[in-house]
C-alpha positions in Angstrom: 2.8 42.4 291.1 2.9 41.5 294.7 -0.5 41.6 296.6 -1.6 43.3 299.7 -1.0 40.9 302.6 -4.6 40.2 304.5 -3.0 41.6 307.4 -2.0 44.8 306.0 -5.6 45.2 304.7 -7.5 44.4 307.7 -5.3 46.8 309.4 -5.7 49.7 307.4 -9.5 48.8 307.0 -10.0 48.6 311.0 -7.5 52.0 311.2 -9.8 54.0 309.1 -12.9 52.9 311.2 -11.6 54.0 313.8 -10.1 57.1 313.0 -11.9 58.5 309.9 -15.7 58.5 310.4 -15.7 61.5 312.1 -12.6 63.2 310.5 -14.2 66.2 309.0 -15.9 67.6 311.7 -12.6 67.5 314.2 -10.8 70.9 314.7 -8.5 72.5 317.0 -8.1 70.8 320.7 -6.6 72.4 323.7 -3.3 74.0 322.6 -3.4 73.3 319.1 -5.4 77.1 319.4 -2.2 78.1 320.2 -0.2 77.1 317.0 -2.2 78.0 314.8 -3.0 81.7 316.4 1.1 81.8 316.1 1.3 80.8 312.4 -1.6 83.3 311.6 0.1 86.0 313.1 4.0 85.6 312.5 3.6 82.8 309.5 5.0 79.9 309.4 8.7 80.8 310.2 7.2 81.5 313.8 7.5 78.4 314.7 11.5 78.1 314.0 11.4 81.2 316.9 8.8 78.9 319.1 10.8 76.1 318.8 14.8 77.1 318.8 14.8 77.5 322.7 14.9 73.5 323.3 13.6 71.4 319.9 14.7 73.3 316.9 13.7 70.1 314.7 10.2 70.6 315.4 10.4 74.2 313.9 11.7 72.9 310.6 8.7 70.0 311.3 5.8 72.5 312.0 7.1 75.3 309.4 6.3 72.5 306.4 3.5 71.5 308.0 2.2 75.0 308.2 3.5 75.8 305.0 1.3 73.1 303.3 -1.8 73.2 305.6 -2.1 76.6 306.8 -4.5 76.7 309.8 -7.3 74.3 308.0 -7.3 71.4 310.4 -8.6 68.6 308.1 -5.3 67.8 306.8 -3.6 68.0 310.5 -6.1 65.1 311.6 -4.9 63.2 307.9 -1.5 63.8 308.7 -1.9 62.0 312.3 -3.8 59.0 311.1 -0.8 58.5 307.9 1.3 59.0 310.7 -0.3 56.1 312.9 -1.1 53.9 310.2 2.5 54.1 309.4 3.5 53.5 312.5 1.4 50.0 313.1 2.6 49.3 309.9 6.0 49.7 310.8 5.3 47.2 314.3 3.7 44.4 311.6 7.2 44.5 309.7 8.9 44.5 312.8 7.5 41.6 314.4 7.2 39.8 310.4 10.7 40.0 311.1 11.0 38.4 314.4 8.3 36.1 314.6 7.5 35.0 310.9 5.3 32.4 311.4 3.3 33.6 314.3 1.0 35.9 311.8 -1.8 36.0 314.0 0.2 37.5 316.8 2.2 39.9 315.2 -1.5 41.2 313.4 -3.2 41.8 316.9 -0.3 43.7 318.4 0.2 46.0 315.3 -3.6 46.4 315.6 -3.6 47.3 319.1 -0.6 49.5 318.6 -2.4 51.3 315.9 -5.5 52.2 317.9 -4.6 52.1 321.8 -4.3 54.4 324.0 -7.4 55.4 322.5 -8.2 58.2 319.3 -9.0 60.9 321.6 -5.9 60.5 323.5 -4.1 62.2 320.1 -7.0 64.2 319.2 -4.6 67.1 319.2 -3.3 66.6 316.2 -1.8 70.2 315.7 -0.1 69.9 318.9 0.6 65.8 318.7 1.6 65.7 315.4 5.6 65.7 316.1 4.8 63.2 318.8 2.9 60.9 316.1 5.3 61.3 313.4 8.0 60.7 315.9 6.2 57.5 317.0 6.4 56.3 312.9 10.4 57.0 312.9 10.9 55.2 316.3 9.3 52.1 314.2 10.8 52.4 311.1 14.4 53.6 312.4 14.0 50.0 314.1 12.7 48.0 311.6 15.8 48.8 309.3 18.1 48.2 311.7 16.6 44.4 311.9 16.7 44.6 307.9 19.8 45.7 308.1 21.6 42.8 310.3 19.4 40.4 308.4 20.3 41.4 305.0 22.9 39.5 303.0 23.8 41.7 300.1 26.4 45.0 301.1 24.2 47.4 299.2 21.1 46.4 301.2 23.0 46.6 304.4 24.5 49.9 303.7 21.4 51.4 302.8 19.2 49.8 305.5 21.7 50.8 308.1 21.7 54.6 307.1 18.1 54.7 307.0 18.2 53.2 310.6 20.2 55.9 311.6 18.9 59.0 310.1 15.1 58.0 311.1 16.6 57.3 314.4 17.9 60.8 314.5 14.9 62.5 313.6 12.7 60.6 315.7 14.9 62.0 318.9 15.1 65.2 317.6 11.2 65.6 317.7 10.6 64.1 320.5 14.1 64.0 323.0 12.6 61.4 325.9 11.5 58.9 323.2 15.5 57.9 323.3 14.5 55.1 325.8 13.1 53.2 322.5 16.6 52.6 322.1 16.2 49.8 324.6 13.6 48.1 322.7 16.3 48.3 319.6 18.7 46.6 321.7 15.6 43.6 322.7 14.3 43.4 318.6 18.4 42.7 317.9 18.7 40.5 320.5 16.0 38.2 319.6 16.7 38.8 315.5 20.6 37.9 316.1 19.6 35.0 319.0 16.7 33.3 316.9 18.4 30.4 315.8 21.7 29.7 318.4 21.1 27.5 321.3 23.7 28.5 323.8 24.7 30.1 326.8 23.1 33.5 327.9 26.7 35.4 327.5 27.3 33.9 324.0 23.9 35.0 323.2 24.4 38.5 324.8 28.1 38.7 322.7 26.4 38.1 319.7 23.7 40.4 320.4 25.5 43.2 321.5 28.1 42.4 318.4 25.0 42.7 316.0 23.7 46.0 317.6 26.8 48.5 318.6 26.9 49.8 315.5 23.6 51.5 316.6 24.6 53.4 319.5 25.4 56.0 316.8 21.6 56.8 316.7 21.8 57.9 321.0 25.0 59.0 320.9 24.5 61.2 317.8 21.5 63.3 319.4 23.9 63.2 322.8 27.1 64.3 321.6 25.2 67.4 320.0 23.1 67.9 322.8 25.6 68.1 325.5 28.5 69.9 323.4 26.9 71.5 320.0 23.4 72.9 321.2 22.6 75.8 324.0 19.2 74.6 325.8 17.9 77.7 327.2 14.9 76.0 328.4 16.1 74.7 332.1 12.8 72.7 332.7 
């Protein structure tokens, strides 16, 4: 059986110290009030009603959240720290990926990402939670697109690749101005697909751009429904 990396178990370790202490005695923050007064009221299917006029994927989101939680917040403010333990988690494998042997580097910024801008920035996490969850996809939806170019076998590609694209899709669909991750996807392929060529900068940026079109179908996906499938009734 494979053992928990050191990295992986300082990080969660150092996560929960920062997050859980006071856990239990957190509860509802600025508009989370409003949520849940809405789900108490109309149920959780309010939130499909809340939600259709400009992000109807965060109506499925909050109806199953609602669904299993009800309005008790203790399992809101779990759900957010999963979510951000994920999502540092995610950054490790990212940057594993990239920079193998720089450990120590690739530990502090998956630290930092785990606990900056700060717990109380997020403290909504009724409110936040899309936004959290959303940050974990962005991460992941990333991470197996790098898996994906690096793998050799078909099967791992395949399945790496579709994974890329459907946590790709979902992360935009919670949260629509978090599509300018994309350009970080473009930077994490370039350096993946560049690691080992010494060249010029235009045969790097062929081969990068070869390795990484195949992604644009995670943008252009959410855009193409956007723009010709879905009414946004919310002009703001």
């Amino acid at each position: 059986m494979k053992k928990i990396s050191p990295e992986i178990s300082f990080l969660l370790l150092i996560s929960a110290l920062v997050f859980l202490p006071h856990i239990g005695g957190l509860t509802y923050y600025k508009d989370d009030w409003y949520y849940i007064y809405d789900g108490m009221l109309g149920g959780a299917r309010i939130f499909h009603e809340m939600f259709r006029i400009d992000r109807p994927a965060r109506g499925f989101f909050f109806e199953w959240y609602y669904a299993l939680f009800g309005p008790n917040p203790l399992p809101w403010h779990l759900g957010a720290f999963i979510w951000r333990v994920l999502a540092a988690l995610g950054v490790l494998w990212i940057f594993d990926i990239l920079w193998k042997n720089n450990r120590r580097f690739n530990f502090v910024v998956a630290l930092l990402f785990a606990i900056y801008p700060g717990y109380f920035w997020w403290i909504s996490a009724i409110e936040y939670q899309p936004m959290i969850a959303s940050l974990a996809l962005q991460v992941f939806s990333i991470a197996f697109t790098l898996k994906a170019i690096q793998s050799t076998k078909i099967g791992e590609k395949v399945a790496y690749g579709i994974g890329s694209v459907l946590t790709g899709w979902s992360y935009i669909a919670l949260v629509d101005y978090a599509i300018g991750m994309e350009a970080f996807r473009f930077v994490a392929v370039y350096l993946l697909a560049n690691r080992n060529l010494q060249t010029t900068y235009w045969n790097r940026l062929f081969v990068a751009v070869k390795a990484w079109v195949w992604t644009l179908s995670v943008p252009l996906g959410i855009v193409i429904w956007r723009v010709f499938f879905f009414t946004n009734e919310r002009k703001a």
